[in-house]
N, C-alpha and C positions, 0 to 999 in steps of 0.2 A: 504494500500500500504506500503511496507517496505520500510525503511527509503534506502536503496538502488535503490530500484526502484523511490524512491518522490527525490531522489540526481541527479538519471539519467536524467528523467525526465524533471527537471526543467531545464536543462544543455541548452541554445540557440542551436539551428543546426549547429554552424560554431563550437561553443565549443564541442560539441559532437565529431564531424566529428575531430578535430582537435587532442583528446583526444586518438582517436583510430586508427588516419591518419598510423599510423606504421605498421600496419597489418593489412591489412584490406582484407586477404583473408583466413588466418589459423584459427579456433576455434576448442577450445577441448572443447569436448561434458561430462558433469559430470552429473549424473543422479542416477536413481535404476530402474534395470532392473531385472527380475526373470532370473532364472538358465535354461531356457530354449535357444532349440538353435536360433540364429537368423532369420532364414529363416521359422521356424516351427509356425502354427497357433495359439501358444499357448505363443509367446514371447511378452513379453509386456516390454515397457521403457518409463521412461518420463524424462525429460533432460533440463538444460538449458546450456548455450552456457559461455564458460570462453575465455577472451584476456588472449593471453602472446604477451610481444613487440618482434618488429622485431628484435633483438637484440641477440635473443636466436637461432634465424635462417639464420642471415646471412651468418654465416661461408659456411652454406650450397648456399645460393642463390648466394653467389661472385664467386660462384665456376662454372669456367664455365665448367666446365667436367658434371654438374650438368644439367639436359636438362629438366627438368618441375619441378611442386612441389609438384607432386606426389613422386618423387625423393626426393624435399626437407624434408616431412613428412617423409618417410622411414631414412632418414638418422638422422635425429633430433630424433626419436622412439629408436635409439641406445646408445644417449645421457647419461650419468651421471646425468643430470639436468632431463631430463623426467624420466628414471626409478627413481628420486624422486619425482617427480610432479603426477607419477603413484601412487603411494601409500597414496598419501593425501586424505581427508576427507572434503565435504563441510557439519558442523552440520547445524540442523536446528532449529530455534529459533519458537515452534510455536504459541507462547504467544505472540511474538511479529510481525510473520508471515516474518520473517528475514532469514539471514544467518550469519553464526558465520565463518569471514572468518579463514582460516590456517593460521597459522604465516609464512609459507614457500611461502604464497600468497603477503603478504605483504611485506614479507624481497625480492620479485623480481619484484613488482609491477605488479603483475597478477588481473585483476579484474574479475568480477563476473558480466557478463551481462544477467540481467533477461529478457533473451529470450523461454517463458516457452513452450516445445514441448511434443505432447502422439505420441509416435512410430517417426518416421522422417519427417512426414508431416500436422500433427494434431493442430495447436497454439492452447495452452490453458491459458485461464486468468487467474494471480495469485491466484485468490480466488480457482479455479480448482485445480490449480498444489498442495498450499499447501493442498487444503480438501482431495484430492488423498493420498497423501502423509499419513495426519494424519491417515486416516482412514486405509492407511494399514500398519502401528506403524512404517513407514520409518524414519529414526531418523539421516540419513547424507547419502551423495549424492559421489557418487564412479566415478573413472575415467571410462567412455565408452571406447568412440573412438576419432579420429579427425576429422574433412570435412574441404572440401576444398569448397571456394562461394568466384566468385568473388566483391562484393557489402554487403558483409558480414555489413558493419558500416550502408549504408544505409537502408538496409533489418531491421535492429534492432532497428535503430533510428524511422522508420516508426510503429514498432511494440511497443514501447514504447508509443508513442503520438496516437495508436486508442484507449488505453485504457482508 
């Protein structure tokens, strides 16, 4: 288990929940996916799940011109702060079966929740995700997409503790 996942992990449930209480509906999806298109039988992705705090979204969510947050994603995707947060790099540590966070993670306190996915519905256990990875020389994990979930904290808290 990565020293991220054995930190998450051990976190009590109200600490968890508390840690991520700020957003608990927006996660950007960072993974590696082939060049294929997404709807095609041939697209394959595996992904895990990145927090950013509410902080970066409120401009959008105070706004009440603003009517869902499918709205709020679209407007945030325009951002200065995301067309940076697009081009970052999650590497991979696989000696240590880690991740080597971005400095751009750290300078806005973006975490990295090991919630490990194959395509959008698949949960795969660490040991998966990294052997996947190794085995096809993936060497740092690209921005996807966003989703939107509303129990996003408890879906992950739950998915940390079967393992």
């Amino acid at each position: 288990m990565s020293n991220l996942m054995m930190e998450l992990a051990m976190m009590k449930k109200q600490d968890y929940f508390n840690e991520f209480k700020g957003n608990d509906k927006i996660r950007v999806i960072f993974g590696y996916k082939n060049e294929k298109k997404y709807y095609s039988d041939d697209y394959f992705e595996m992904s895990l799940r990145v927090w950013i705090g509410k902080e970066y979204f409120d401009e959008f969510i105070n706004d009440p011109k603003v009517k869902n947050n499918m709205e709020v994603v679209n407007l945030f995707l325009k951002t200065p702060f995301f067309k940076e947060l697009e081009k970052q790099t999650i590497k991979i540590d696989f000696k240590n079966w880690d991740f080597i966070v971005p400095s751009f993670f750290k300078k806005h306190n973006i975490k990295i929740i090991p919630y490990f996915q194959l395509g959008n519905d698949e949960d795969l256990t660490p040991n998966q995700f990294f052997s996947f990875l190794q085995e096809m020389k993936v060497k740092e994990l690209k921005y996807i997409t966003i989703i939107l979930h509303s129990k996003s904290t408890e879906e992950e808290y739950k998915f940390l503790h079967k393992r």
